[in-house]
C-alpha positions as CSV (number, residue, x, y, z in Angstrom):
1,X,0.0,0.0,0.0
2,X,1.1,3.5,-0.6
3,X,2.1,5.1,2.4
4,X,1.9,8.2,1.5
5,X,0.1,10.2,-1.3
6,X,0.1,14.1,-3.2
7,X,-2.7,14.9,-4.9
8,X,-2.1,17.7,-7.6
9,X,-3.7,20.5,-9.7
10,X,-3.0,23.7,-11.1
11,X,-3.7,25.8,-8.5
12,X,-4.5,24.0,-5.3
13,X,-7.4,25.1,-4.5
14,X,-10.4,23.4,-6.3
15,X,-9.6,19.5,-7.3
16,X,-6.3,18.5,-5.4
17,X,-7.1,19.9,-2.2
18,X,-10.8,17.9,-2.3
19,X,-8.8,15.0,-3.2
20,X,-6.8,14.8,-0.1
21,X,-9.6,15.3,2.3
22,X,-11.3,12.5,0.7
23,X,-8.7,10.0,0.2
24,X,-7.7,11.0,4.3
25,X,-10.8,9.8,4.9
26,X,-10.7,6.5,2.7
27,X,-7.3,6.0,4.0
28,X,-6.7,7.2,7.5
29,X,-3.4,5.3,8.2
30,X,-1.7,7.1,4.9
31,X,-0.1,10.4,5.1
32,X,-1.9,12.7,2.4
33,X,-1.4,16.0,1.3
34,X,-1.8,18.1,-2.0
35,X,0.3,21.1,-3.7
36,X,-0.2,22.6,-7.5
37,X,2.4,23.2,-10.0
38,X,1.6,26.7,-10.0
39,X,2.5,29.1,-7.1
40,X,-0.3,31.5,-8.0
41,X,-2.4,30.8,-4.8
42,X,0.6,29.6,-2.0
43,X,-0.6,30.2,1.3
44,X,-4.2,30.4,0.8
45,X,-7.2,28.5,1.3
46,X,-9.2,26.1,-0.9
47,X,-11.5,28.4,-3.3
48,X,-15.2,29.1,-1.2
49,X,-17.6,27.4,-3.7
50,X,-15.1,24.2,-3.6
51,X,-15.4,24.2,0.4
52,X,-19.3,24.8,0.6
53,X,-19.6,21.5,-2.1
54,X,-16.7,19.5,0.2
55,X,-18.8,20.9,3.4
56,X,-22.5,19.4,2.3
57,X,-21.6,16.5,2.1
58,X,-19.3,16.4,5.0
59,X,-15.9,17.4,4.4
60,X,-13.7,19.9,5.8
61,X,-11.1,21.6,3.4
62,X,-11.0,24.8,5.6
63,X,-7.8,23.9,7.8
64,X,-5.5,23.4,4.1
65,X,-3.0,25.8,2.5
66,X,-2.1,26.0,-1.1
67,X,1.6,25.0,-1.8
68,X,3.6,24.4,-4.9
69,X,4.7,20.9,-6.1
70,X,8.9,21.1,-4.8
71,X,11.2,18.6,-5.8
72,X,11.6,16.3,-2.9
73,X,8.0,15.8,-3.5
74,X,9.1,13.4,-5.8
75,X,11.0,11.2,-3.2
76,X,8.7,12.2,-0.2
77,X,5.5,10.9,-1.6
78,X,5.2,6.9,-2.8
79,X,2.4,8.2,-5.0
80,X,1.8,11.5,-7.1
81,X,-1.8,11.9,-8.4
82,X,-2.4,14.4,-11.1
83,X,-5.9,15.9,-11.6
84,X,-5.7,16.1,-15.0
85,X,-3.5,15.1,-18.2
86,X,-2.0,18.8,-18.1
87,X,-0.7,18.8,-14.8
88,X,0.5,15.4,-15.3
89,X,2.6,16.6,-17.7
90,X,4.1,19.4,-16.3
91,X,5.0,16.9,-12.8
92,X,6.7,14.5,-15.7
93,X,8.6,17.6,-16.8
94,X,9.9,18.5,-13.0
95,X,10.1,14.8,-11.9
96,X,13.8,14.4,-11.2
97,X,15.8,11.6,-12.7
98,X,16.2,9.9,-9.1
99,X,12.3,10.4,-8.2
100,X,11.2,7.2,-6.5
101,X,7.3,8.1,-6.5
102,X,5.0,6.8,-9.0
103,X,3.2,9.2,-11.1
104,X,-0.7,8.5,-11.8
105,X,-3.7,10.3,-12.8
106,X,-6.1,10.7,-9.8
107,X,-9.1,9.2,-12.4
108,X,-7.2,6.5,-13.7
109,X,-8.5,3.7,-11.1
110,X,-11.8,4.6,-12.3
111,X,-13.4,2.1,-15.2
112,X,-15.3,4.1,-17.9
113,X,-14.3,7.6,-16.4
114,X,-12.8,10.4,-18.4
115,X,-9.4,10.9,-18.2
116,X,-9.1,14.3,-16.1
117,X,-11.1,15.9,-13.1
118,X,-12.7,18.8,-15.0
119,X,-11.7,21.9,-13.1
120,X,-14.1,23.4,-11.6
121,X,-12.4,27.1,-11.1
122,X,-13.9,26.9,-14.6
123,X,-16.3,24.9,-15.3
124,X,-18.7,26.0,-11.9
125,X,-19.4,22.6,-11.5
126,X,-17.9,21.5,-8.3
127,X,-20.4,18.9,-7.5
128,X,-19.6,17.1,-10.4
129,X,-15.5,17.5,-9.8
130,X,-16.7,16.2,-6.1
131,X,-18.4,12.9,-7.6
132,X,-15.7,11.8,-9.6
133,X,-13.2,12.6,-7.2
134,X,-15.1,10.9,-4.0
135,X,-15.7,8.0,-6.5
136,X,-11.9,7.5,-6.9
137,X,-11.1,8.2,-3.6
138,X,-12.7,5.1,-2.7
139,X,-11.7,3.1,-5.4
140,X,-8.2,4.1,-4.9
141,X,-8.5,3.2,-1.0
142,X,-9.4,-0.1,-1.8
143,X,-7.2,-0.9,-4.5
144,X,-4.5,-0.1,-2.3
145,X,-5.7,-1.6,1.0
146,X,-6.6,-4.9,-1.6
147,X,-10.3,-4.7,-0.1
């Protein structure tokens, strides 16, 4: 099982920082976290609509802080999961050559899903970003716990 995950978006304040509230809760023995591979929002919370989604149906985002994706992210973290093809890319790009975590996109445990969270920032629709990513959350959780 992976020990310890990073979730990742753009910004860090939509899709990755929903991600590691819900896969904390899937897996509560693995150390989880989230950063984007921008700096644009460093240091501030999740984006309101994306909390008040998280909040009705019973997750707290309020206690997270945006960060950027660093370099010894890659050998801190068993397990990267991008939000979308983009920012996948752009984590292959900074991944350094002695990386040890495995790089992933968040959806791809789903069957018959599409390939990236659709973010929300833009799209306004966070309780569809929500469904897809509480729906790999927990098919992530037991894939890795093998339940």
């Amino acid at each position: 099982m992976a020990k310890s995950i990073l979730c990742v978006c753009l910004g860090n304040i939509c899709r990755s920082p929903t991600g590691e509230a819900l896969l904390r809760a899937a897996l509560p023995e693995a150390r989880i976290d989230s950063a984007g591979t921008a700096g644009w929002h460093v240091g501030k919370p999740p984006y309101g609509p994306m909390q008040a989604a998280a909040r009705a149906r019973g997750y707290d985002l309020s206690q997270q802080r945006a960060r950027q994706v660093k370099a010894d992210d890659f050998h801190r973290f068993d397990l990267i999961l991008a939000m979308d093809s983009s920012n996948l890319e752009d984590l292959q790009a900074i991944r350094p050559a002695d990386a040890t975590a495995e790089l992933s996109l968040y959806l791809s445990v789903l069957n018959n899903a599409p390939t990236d969270v659709p973010d929300p920032y833009y799209t306004r629709d966070f309780d569809g970003a929500l469904t897809l990513i509480e729906q790999a959350a927990q098919a992530w959780a037991a894939q890795l716990t093998g339940t």
